[in-house]
Every structure is written in C-alpha cells, then in structure tokens.
Backbone as a ProteinNet text record, in pm:
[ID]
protein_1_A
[PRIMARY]
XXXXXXXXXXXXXXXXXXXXXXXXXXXXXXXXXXXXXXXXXXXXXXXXXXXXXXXXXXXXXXXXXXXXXXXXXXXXXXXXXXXXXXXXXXXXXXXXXXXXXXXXXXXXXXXXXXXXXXXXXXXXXXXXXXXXXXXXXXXXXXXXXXXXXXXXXXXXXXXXXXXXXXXXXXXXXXXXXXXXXXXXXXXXXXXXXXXXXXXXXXXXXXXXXXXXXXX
[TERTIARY]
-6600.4	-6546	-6461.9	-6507.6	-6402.1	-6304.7	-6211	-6027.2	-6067.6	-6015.8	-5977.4	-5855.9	-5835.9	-5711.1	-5593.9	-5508.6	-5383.3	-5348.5	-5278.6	-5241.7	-5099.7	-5025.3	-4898.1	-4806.9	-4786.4	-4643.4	-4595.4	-4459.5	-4375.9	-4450.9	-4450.5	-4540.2	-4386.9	-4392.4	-4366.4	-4271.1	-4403.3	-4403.4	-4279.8	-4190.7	-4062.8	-4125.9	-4206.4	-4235.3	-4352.6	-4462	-4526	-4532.8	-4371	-4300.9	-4254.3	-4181.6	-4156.5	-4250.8	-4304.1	-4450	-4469.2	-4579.6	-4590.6	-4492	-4331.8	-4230.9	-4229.5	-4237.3	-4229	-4358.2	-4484.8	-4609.2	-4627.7	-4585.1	-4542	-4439.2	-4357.6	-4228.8	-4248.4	-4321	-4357.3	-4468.8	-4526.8	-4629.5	-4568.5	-4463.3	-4413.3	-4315.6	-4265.4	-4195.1	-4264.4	-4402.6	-4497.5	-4554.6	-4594.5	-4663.4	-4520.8	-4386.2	-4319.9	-4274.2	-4300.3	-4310.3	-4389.9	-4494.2	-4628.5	-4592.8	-4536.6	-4532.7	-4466.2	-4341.2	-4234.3	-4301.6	-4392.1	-4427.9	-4535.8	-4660.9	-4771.9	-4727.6	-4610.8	-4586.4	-4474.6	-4362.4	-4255.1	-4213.4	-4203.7	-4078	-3977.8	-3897.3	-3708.8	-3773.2	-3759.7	-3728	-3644.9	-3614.7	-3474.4	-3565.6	-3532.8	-3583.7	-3518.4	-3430.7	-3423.9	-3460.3	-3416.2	-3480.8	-3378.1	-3375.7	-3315.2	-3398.5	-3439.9	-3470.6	-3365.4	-3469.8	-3391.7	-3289.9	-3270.7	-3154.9	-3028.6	-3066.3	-2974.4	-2950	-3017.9	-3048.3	-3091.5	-3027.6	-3062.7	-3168.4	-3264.1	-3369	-3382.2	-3371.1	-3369.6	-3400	-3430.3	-3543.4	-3526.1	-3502.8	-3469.4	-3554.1	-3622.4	-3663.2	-3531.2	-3414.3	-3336.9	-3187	-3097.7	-3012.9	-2973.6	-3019.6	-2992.9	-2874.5	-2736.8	-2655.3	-2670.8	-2708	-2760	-2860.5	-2966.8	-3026	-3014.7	-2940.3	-2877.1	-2816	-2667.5	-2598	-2689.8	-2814.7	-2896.1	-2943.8	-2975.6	-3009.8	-2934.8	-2775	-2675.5	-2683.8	-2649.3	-2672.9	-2746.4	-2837.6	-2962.6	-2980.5	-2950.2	-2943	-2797	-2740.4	-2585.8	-2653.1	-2675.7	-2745.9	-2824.1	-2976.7	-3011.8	-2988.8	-2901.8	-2807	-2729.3	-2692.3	-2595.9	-2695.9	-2850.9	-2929.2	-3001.8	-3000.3	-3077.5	-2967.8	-2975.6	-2884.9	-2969.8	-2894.4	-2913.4	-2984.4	-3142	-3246.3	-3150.1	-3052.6	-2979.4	-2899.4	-2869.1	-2796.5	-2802.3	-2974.6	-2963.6	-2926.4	-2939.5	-2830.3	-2721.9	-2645	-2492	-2446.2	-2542.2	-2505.9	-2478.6	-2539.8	-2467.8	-2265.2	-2251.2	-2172.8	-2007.8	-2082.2	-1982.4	-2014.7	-2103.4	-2073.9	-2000.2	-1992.7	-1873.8	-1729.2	-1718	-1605.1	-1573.3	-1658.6	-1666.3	-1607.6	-1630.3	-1589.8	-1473.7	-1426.7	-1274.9	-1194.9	-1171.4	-1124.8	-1052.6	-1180.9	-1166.3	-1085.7	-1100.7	-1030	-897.3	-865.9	-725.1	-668.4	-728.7	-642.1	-675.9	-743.2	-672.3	-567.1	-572.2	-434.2	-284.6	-349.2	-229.7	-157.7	-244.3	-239.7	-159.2	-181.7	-151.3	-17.5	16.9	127.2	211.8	179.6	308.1	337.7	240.9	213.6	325.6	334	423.9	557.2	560.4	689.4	788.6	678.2	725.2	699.4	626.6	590.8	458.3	413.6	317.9	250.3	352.8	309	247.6	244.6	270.2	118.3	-6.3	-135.6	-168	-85.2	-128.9	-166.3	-224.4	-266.4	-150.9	-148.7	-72.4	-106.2	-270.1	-302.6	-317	-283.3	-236.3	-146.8	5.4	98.5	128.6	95.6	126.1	15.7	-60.6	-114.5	-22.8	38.7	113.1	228.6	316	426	433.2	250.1	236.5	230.7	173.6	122.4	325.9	404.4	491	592.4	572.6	654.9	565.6	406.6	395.5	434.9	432	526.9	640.8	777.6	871.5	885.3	803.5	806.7	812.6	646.7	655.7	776.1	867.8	952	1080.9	1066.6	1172.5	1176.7	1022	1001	999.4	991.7	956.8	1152.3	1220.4	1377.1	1454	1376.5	1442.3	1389.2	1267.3	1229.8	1289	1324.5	1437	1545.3	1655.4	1752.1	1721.9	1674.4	1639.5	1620	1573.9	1531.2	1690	1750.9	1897.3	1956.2	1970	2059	2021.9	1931.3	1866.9	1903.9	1921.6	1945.8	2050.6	2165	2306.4	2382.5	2288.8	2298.8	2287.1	2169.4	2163.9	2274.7	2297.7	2389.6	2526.7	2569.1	2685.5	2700.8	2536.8	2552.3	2555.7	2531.6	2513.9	2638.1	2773.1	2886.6	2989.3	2944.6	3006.9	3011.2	2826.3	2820.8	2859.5	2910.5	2942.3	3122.2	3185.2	3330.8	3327	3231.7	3285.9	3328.5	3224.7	3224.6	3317.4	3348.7	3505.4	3615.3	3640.6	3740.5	3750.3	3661.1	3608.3	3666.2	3603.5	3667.4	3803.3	3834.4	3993.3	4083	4005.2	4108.6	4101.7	4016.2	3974.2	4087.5	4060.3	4178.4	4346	4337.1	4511.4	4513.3	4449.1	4496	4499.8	4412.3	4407.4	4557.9	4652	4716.4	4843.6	4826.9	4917.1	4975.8	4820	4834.9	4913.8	4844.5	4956.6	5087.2	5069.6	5220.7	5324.3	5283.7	5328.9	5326.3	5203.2	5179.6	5300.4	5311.4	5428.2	5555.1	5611.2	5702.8	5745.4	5632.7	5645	5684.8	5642.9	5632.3	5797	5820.1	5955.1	6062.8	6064.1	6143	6145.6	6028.7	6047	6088.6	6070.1	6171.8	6302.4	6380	6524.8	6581.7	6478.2	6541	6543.4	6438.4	6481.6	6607.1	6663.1	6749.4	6950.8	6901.3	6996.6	6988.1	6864.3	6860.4	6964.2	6983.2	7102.9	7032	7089.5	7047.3	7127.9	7066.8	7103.7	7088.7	7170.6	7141.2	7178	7088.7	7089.6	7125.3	7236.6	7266.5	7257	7184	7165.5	7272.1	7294.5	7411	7547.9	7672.4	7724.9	7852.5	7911.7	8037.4	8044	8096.8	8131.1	8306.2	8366.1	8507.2	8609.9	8732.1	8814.4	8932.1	8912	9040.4	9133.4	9247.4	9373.1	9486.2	9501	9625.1	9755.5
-3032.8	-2900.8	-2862.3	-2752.7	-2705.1	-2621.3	-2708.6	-2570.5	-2473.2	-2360	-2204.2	-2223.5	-2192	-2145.4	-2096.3	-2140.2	-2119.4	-1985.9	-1907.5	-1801.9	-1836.9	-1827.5	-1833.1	-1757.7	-1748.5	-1674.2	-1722.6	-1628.5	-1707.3	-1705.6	-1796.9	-1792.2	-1715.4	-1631	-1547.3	-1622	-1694.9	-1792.1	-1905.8	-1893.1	-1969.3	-2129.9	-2150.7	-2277.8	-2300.7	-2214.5	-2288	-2295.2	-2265.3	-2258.3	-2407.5	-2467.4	-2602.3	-2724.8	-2657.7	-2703.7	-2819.8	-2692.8	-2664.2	-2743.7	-2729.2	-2794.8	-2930.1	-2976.7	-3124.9	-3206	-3162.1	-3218.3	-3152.8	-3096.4	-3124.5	-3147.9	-3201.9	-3278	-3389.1	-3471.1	-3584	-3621.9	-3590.8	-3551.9	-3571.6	-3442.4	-3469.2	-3574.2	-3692.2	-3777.2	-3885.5	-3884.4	-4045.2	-3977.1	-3926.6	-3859.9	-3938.6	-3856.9	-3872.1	-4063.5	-4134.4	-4278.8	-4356.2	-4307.4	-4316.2	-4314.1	-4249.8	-4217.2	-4323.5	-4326.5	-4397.7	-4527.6	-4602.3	-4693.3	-4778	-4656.5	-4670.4	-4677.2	-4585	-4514.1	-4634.2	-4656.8	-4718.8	-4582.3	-4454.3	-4391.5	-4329.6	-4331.6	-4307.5	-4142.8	-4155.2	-3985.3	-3976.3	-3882.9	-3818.7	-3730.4	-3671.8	-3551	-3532.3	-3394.1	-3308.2	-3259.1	-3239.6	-3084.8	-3040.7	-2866.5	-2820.9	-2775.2	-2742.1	-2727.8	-2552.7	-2456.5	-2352.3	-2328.9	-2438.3	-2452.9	-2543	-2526.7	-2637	-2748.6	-2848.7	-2994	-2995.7	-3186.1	-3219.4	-3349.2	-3362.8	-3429.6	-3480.3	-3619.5	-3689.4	-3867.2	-3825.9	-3955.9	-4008	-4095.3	-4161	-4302.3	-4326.8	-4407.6	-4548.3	-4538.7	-4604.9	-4574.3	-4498.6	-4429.1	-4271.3	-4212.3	-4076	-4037.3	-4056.4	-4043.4	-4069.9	-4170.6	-4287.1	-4152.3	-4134.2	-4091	-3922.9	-3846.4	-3734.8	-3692.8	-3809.9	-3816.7	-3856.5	-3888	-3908.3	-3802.3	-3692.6	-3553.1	-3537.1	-3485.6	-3431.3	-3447.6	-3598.9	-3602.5	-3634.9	-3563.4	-3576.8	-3363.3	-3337.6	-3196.9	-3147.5	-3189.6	-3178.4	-3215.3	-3320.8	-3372.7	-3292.9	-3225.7	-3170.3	-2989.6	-2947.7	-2814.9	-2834.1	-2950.3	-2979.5	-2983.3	-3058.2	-3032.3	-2898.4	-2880.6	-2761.3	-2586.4	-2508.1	-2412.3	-2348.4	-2242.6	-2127.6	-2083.7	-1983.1	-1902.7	-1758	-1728.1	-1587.1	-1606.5	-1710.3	-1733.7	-1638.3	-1614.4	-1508.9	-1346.4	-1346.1	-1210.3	-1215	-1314	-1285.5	-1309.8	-1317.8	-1285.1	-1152.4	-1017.1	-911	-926.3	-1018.2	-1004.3	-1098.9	-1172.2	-1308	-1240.1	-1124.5	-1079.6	-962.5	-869.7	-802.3	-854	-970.6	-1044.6	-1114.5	-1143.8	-1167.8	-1073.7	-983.8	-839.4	-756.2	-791.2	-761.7	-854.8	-991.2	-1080.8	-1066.8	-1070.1	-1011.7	-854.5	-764.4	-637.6	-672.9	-773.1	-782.7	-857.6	-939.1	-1066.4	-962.5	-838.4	-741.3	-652	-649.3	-558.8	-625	-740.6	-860	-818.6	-842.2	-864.1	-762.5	-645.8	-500.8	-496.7	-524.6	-505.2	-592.9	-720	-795.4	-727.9	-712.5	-646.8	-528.6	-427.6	-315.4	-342	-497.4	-541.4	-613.6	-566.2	-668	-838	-876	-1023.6	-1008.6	-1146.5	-1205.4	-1087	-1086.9	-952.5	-1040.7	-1161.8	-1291.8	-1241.8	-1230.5	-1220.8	-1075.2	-974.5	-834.5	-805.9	-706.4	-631.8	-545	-468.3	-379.1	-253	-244.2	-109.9	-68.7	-225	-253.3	-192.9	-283.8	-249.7	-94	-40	142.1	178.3	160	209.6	195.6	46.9	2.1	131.5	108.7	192.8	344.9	447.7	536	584	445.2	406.1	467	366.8	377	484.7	584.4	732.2	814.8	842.8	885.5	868.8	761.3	674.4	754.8	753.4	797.5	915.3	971.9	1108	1186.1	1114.7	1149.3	1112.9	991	975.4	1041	1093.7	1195.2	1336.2	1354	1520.7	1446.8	1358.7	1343.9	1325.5	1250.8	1254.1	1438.7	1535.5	1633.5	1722.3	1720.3	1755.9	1668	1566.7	1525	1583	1581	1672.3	1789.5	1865.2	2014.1	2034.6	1904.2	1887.4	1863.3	1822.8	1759.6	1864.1	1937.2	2079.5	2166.8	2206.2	2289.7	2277.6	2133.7	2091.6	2081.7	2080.8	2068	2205.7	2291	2463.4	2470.8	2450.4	2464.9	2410.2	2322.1	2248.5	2336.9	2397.6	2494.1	2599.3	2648	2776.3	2737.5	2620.5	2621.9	2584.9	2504.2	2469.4	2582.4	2670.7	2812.6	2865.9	2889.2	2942.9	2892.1	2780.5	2716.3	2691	2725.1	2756.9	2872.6	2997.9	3167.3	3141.8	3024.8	3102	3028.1	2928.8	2829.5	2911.1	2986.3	3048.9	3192.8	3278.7	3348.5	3311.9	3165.8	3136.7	3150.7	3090.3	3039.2	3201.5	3270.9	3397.4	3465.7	3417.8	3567.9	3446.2	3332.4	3267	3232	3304	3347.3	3485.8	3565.1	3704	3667.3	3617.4	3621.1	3562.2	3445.9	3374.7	3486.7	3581.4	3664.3	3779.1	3818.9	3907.4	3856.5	3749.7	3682.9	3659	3635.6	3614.4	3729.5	3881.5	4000.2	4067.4	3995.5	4019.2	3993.7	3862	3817.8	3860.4	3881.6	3931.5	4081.5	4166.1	4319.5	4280.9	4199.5	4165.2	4102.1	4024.9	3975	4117.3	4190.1	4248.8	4372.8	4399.8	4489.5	4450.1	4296.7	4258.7	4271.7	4233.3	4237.8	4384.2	4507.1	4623.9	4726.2	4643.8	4687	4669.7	4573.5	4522.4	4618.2	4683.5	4764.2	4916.4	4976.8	5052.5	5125.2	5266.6	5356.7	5456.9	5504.4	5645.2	5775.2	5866.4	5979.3	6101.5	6194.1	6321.4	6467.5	6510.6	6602.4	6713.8	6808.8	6925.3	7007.8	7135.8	7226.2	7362.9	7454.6	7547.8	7538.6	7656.4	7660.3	7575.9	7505.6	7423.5	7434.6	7444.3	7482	7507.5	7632.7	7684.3	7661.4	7605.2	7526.4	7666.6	7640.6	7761	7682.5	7847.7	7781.6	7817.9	7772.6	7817.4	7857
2600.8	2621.9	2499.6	2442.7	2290.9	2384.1	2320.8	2370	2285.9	2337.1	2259.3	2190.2	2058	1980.8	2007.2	2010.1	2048.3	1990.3	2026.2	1990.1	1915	1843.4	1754.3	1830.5	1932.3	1935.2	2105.7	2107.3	2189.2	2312.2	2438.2	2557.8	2674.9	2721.9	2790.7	2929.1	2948.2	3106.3	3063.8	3172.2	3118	3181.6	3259.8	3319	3273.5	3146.3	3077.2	2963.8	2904.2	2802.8	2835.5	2899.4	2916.7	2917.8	2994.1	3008.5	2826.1	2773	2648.8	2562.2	2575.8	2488.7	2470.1	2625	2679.2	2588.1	2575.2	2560.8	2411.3	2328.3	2216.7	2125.6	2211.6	2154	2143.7	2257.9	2260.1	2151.8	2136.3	2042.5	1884.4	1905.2	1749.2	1732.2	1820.4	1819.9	1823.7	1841.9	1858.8	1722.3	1680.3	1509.4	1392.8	1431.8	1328.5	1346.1	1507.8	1446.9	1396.1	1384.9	1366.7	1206.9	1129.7	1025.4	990.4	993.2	951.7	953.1	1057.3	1018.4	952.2	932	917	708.8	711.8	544.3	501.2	583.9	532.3	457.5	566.5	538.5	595.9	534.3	629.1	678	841.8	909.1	968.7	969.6	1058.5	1134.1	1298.8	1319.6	1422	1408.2	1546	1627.4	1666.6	1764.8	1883.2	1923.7	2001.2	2120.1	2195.8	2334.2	2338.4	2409.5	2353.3	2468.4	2574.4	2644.9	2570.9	2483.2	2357.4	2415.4	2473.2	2479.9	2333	2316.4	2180.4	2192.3	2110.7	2124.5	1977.1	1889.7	1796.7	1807.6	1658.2	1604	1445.2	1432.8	1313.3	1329	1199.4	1196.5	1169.3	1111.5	1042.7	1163.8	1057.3	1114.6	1120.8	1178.5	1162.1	1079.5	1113.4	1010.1	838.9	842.8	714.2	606.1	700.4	666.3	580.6	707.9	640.3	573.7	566.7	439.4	317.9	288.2	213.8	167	211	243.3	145.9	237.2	135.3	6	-7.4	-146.5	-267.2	-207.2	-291	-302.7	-183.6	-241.7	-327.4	-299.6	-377.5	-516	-559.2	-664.2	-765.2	-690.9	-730.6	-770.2	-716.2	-687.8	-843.4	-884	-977.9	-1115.6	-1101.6	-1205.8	-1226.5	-1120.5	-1130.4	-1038.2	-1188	-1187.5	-1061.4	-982.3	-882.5	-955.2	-888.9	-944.2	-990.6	-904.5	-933.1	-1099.3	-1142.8	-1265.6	-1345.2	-1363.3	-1491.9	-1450	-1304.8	-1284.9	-1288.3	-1313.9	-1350.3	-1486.4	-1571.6	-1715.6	-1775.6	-1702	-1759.7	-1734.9	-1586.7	-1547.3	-1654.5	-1693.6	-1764.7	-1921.6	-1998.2	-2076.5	-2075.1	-1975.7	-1947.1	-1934.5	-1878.8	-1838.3	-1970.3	-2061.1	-2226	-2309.2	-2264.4	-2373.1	-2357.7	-2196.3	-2156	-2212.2	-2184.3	-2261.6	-2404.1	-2462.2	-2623.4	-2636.4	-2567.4	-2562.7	-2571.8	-2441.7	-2408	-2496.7	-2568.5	-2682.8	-2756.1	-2865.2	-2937.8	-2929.4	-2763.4	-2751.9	-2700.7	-2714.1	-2696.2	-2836.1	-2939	-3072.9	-3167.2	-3110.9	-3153	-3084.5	-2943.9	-2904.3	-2958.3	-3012.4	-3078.8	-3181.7	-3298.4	-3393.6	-3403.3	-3239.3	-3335.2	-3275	-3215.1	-3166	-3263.7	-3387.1	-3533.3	-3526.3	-3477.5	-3410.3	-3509.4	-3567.8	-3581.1	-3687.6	-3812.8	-3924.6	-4066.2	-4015.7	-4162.4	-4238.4	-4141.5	-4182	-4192.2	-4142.7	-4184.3	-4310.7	-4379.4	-4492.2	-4549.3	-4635.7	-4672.3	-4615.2	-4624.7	-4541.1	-4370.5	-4303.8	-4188.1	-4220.9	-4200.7	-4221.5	-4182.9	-4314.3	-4326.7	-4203.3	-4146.8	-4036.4	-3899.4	-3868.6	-3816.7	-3802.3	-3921.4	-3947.5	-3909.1	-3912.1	-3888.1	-3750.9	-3646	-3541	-3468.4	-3506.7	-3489.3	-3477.1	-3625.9	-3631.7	-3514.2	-3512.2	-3378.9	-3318.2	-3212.4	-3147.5	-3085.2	-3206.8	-3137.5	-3148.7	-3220.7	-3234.7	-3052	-3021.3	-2861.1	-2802.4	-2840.4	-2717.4	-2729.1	-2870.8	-2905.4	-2801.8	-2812.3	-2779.6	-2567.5	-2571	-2414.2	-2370.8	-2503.5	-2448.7	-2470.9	-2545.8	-2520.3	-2375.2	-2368.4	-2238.7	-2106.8	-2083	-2023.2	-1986.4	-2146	-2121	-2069.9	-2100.3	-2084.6	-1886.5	-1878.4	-1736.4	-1676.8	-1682.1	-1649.2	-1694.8	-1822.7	-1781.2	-1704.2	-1703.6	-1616.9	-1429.7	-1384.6	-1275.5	-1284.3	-1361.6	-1372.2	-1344.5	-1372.2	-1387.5	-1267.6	-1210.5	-1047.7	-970.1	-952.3	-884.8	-912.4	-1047.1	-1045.2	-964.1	-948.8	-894.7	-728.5	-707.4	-581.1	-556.1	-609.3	-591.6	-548.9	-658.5	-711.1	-571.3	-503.7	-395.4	-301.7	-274.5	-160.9	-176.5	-307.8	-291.4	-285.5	-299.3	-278.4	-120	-21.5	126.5	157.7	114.6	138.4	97.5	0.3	6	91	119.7	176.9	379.3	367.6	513.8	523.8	419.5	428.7	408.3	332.9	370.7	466	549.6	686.6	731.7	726	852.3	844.6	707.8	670.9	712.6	738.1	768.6	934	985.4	1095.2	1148.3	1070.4	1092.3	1097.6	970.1	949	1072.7	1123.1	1203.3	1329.2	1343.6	1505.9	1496.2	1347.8	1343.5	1402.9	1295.2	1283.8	1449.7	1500.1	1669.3	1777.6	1736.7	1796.1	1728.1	1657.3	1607.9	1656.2	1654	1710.4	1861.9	1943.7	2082.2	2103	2023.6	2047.2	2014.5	1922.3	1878.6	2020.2	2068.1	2178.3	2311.3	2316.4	2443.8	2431.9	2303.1	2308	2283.1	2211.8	2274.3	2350.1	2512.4	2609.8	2666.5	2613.1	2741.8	2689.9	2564	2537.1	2567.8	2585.2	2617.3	2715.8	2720.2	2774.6	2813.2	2943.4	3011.1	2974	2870.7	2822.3	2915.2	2892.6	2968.8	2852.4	2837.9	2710.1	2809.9	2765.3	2811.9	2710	2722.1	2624.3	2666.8	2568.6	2642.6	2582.6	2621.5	2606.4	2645.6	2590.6	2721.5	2823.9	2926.6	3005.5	2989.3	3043.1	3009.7	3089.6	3066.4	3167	3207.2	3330.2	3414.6	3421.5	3368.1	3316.6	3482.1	3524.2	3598.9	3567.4
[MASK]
+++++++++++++++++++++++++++++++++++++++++++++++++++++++++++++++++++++++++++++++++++++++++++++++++++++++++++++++++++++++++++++++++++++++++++++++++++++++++++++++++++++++++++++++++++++++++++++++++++++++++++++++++++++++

C-alpha cells in the first residue's frame, strides 16, 4: 500500500496533532541515537511539545555538549566579522571626520588662548591676531548694546518710581487735609458749646423813653 504525501502544515485536529507528535518524536529520538552511534557523534537534541513539556537527548552530556556549542560559536563570531560590517563603515568614517574636526578646533581654541603658539607661522600668527581684533570688536559692540539695554531699563524703573511717589504723596496729602478738617471740625464744635452757656436774654425796646411824673 503507497501512503499519500503529507501535506506541510499545521494539522488542525488537536488529538491528531498529538497523535502525529508522539510517533514522530520518537522517531526523531531513535534516528538521532542511531546516529550518535552508528557515526561516533556528540548530539544534543531538544524539543518542546507545544504544551511546553520538555523532551531531550544527548548522546554524552547535554550540558557538556552545549557549552561546546557556545564556544565554538563565540569562537567563530570572533574570526569571522558580522556580514553587516561593511554597512557601518560610512558610519566610523563619519565618526573619523568629527574627531579630526574637533582636535582642529581643540587646536584653534588654545591657539587664540595664546597656548601652544611655539609651531605657528608668521602668517598664522597675523591671521590669529586678526581672528582676535574681530573678536572683540563684536564683544565691544555686543558690551555697548548691553549698556544701552540697562539704561534704557534704568529709565523705566525711574519713571515708574516717579509714578508711584506722585500717588504716595498724593495719598498722603488728601489724608492731611482730611486730618486738618476734623481737626478745625472739632474745634468749631467745641467753641460753640462753651458759648452757649453764656448766652443772655435781651429785650430790644425801640421808641421814645418813657417820661417820669413829677409830683
């Protein structure tokens, strides 16, 4: 009887998926001793069970064996460069060319710090020196725009002082008049109690005398 061809892909049926697992696991575990001894060679072999049961086979020692692995790929990793290598050479000649930038401007900054002038030129030098009168020229024109900035805000701050003693004095005189008036308040008030109490009852007669009979 010829079997039909297995089809390649996952079997659906969870119990003839086990099925299936069991009867070629076994399979690949009597093959891979089969090997080891028919060849005289070292295997290691796992396997997971996709309920993650673990299922292993070593002809020797499994450990033994893998650390063998390691370092034999460690090993070869070390002779033999990563395939990506030659894409990171644009990258380590960029990182080449910054380098060099920065040790010239290392160089330049000692340079106009007066440091390290022993190997300059003469026509250095006067470039140097010119490098320099620019230089402070800007920090000249950047220290008067400064000031200019600081009087200018010094001005403000007057006028705002100015304005803020007009209304301080401004308070302070409404509240001396006010002080004045109560005063003058009470004063009119006192002065009219004490001249009631002198007051006199007048009787104005208009007319001629009156004429006294003589007996």
């Amino acid at each position: 009887m010829v079997r039909g061809k297995t089809e390649m892909r996952r079997i659906e049926n969870a119990t003839s998926r086990q099925v299936t697992f069991s009867k070629r696991r076994n399979g690949l575990l009597k093959k891979a001793f089969e090997l080891s001894v028919l060849c005289d060679a070292e295997l290691a072999l796992i396997i997971f069970s996709s309920t993650g049961k673990l299922y292993e086979f070593a002809s020797s020692s499994l450990q033994a064996t893998v650390g063998r692995y390691l370092r034999h790929t460690k090993a070869t990793h070390r002779l033999q460069p990563p395939s990506h290598q030659h894409d990171l050479q644009p990258v380590q000649n960029e990182a080449t060319s910054l380098l060099d930038e920065i040790e010239s401007l290392e160089v330049s900054k000692r340079k106009l710090l007066g440091e390290g002038l022993g190997s300059s030129s003469y026509e250095e030098l006067q470039q140097i020196e010119k490098q320099l009168e620019r230089s402070l020229a800007h920090v000249k024109a950047r220290k008067y725009e400064v000031y200019k900035e600081q009087i200018e805000q010094l001005k403000e701050k007057e006028k705002y002082l100015a304005a803020e003693n007009a209304k301080l004095a401004k308070k302070c005189f409404v509240q001396r008049e006010l002080r004045q008036s109560s005063t003058q308040v009470g004063k009119i008030s006192t002065h009219l109690e004490h001249s009631s109490i002198f007051d006199v009852e007048t009787e104005l007669f208009i007319g001629p005398p009156k004429s006294r009979s003589i007996k």
